[in-house]
C-alpha positions in Angstrom: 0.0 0.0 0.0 1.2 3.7 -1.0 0.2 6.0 2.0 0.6 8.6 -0.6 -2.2 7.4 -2.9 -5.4 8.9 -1.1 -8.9 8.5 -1.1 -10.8 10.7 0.7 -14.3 9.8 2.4 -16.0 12.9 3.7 -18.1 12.0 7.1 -20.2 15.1 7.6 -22.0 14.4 11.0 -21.7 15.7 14.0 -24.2 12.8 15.8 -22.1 12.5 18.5 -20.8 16.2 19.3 -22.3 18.3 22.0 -23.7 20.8 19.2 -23.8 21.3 15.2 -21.1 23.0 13.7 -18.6 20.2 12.8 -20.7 18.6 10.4 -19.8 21.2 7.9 -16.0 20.2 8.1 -15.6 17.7 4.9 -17.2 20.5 2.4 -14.7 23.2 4.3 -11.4 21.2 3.5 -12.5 20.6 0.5 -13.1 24.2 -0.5 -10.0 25.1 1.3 -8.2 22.9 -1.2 -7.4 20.2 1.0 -7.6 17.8 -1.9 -5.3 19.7 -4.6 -2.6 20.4 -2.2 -2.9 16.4 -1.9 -1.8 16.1 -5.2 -2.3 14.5 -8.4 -2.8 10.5 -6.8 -5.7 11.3 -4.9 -9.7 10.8 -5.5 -12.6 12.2 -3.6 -15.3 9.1 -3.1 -17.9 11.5 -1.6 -19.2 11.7 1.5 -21.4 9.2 3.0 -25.3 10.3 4.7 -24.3 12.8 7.3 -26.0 14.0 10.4 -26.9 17.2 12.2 -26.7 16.9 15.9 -29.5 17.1 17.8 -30.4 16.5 21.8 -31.6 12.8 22.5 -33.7 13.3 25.3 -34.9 9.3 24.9 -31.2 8.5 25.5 -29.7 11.2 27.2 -26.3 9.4 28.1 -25.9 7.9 24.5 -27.3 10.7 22.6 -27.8 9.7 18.5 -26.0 6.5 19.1 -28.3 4.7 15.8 -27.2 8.1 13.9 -23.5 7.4 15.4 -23.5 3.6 14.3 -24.6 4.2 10.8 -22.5 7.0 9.7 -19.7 4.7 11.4 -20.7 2.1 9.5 -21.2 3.6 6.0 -17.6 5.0 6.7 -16.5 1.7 6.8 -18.0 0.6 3.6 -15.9 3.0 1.7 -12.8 3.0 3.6 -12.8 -0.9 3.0 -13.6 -0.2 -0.8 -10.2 1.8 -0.9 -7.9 -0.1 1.2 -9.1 -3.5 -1.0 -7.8 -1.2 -4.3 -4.3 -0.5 -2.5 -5.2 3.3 -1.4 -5.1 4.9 1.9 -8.3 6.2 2.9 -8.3 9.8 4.7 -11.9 10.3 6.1 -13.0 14.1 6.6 -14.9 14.0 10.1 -17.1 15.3 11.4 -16.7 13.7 15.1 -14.6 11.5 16.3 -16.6 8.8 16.3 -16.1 8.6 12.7 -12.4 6.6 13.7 -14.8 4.0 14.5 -15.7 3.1 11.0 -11.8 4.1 9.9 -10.7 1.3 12.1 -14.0 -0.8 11.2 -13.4 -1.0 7.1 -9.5 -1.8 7.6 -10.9 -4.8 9.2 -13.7 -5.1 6.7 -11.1 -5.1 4.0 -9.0 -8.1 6.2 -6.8 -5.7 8.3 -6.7 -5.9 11.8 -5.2 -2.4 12.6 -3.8 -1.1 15.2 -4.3 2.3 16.0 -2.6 5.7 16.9 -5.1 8.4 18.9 -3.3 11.7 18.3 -6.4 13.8 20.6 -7.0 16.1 23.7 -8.7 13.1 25.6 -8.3 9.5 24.4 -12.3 9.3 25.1 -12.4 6.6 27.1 -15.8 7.8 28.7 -18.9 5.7 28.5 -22.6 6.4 28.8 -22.2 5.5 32.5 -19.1 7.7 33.1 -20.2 10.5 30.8 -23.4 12.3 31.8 -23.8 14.7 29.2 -24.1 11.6 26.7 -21.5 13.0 23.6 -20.4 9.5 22.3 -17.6 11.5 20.8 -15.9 11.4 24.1 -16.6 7.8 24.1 -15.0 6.7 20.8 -11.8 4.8 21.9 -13.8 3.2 24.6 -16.3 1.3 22.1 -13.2 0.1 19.7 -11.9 -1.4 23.3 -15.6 -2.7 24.0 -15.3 -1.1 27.5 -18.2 -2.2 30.5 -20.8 0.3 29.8 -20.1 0.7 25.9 -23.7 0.4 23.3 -23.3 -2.6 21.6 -24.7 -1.0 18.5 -21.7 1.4 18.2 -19.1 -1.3 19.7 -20.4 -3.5 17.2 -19.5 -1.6 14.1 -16.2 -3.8 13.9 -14.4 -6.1 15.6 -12.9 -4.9 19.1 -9.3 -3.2 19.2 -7.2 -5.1 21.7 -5.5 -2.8 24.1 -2.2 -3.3 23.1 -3.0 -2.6 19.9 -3.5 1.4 20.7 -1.5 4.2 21.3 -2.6 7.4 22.9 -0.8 10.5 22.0 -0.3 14.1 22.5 -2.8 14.5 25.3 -1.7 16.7 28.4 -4.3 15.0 31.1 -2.9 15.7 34.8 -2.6 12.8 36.8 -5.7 11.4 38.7 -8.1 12.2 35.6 -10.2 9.7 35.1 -9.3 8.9 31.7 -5.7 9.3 32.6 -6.1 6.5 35.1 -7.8 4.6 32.4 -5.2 4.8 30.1 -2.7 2.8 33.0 -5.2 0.3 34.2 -5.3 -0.4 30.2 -1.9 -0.7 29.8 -2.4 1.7 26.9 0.9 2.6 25.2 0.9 6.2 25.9 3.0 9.4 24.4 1.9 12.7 26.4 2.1 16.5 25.6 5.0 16.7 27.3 7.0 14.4 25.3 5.4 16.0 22.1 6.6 19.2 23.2 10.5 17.6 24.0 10.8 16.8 20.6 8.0 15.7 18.6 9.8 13.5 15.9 11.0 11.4 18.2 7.7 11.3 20.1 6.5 10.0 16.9 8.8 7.7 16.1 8.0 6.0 19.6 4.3 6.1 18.7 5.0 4.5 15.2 6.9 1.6 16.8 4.5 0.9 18.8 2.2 0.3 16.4 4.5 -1.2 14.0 5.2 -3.9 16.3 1.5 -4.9 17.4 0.5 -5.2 13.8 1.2 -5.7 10.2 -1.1 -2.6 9.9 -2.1 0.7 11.8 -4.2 3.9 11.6 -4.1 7.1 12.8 -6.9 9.1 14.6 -6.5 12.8 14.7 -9.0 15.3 16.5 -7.5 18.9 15.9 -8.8 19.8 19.5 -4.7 18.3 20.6 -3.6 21.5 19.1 -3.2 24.1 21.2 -6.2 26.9 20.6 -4.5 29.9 20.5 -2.2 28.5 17.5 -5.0 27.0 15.9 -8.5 27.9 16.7 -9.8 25.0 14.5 -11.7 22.4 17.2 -15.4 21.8 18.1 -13.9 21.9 21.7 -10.9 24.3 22.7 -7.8 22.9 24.7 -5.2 25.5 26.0 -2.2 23.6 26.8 -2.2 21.2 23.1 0.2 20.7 20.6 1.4 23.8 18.4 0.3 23.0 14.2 4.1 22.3 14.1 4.5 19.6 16.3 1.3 17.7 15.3 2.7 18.3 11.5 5.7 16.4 12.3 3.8 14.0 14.2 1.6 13.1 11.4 4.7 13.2 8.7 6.5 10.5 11.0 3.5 8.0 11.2 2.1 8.9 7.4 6.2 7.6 6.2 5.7 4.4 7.7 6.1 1.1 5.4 2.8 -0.1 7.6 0.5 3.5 7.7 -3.2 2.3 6.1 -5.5 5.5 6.7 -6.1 8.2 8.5 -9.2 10.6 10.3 -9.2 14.1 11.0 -11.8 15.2 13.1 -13.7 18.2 15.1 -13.3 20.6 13.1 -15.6 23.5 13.7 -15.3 26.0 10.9 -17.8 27.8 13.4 -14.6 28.7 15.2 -12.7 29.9 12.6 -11.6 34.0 13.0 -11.2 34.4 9.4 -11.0 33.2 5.8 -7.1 32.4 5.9 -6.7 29.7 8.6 -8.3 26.2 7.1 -6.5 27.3 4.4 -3.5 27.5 6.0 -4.1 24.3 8.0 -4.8 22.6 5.0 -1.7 23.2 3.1 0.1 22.1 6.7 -1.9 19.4 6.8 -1.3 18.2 3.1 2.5 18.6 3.9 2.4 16.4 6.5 0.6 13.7 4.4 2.8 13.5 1.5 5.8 14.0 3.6 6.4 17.8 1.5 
């Protein structure tokens, strides 16, 4: 497989958010000319049915989890269609959530992934941990089939084994819950910190990781591990996350390996944005990273 040779799935849904807003992120790379600065190798197969949030007062702690499961699941569809032609499928979220059906169509496809979480939180909430009921805070814990998880999202795809997952770039402070999560997993984990140290070599790390706990592995990226003020881009703001630098030479590290099959970039909330030059701007970093320019 070519990690340079991209097909890109737009997810437009924001089902599992706290609010609408991110939904709109697929059409705003895309007019921000995410896909030219990409390059000649890459095709656009559409987006699949998206989603405008809305409150779930029937299910209040797993709000839009049907809405979550099928947008997860048509994801999958077409990220398995690319990786059985060869390509490396880079889905447009939307939430995070979306990863689910990244990791779900490698496995469609007869990959069994493992998986880098470049993000804020490694959402490893559940409905009975997470009272406000965004499953987007919830996404790595339904790929690990955690107590507590809806077996309608957990069963868009086969379960990720702990040691097949890597969380990165977080800045958590010890005694979080999801922090403490992350140890009683055994989760390989690469915090802000280290990012900050020197972020190729936090990458590197990451990649080996995943290199040696399977043939294959993906990469989740929500845009709320950058830092805010340096890039005002997320559905939910983090102050102390990664500058656009650091995650660029993240993602160039993991994208150059032998064993890279797809990423997601998620929460994007062009809501947020201050003016017209920023996705712009993030998309010609972002299209750097990915084809190693």
């Amino acid at each position: 497989m070519d990690p340079r040779q991209w097909t890109v799935v737009g997810a437009p849904s924001s089902a599992g958010a706290h609010t609408p807003g991110i939904e709109r992120a697929p059409a705003a790379l895309r007019a921000a000319g995410l896909l030219d600065l990409l390059g000649a190798d890459v095709e656009d197969a559409g987006d699949v049915p998206g989603f405008r949030w809305r409150p779930d007062p029937a299910y209040p702690r797993g709000q839009n989890a049907g809405a979550v499961a099928a947008v997860a699941s048509a994801v999958a569809d077409r990220v398995a269609a690319a990786v059985r032609r060869g390509r490396a499928p880079l889905v447009l979220g939307g939430d995070c959530t979306v990863t689910v059906g990244l990791v779900a169509g490698c496995a469609r496809a007869g990959l069994s992934p493992a998986l880098v979480y470049v993000d804020g939180g490694p959402d490893l909430y559940t409905p009975e941990t997470r009272a406000n009921g965004n499953l987007d805070a919830m996404g790595l814990a339904h790929m690990l089939g955690l107590p507590g998880t809806l077996p309608e999202v957990a069963g868009v795809g086969p379960l990720l084994s702990p040691e097949r997952v890597v969380v990165y770039g977080d800045s958590l402070p010890r005694g979080d819950h999801e922090r403490e999560l992350v140890a009683e997993l055994r989760l390989a984990y690469v915090p802000a910190d280290e990012v900050h140290a020197d972020a190729r070599a936090a990458a590197r790390r990451a990649r080996s990781v995943a290199e040696g706990a399977a043939e294959r592995f993906v990469v989740h990226f929500d845009v709320d591990v950058l830092s805010f003020v340096d890039a005002p881009l997320a559905d939910v703001p983090e102050p102390f996350g990664l500058s656009l630098g650091e995650a660029a030479a993240t993602l160039t590290e993991l994208v150059a390996s032998p064993r890279f099959a797809g990423l997601s970039v998620t929460e994007i909330n062009p809501d947020h944005l201050p003016d017209d030059e920023l996705l712009p701007r993030f998309a010609g970093v972002l299209a750097g990273a990915l084809t190693g320019r």
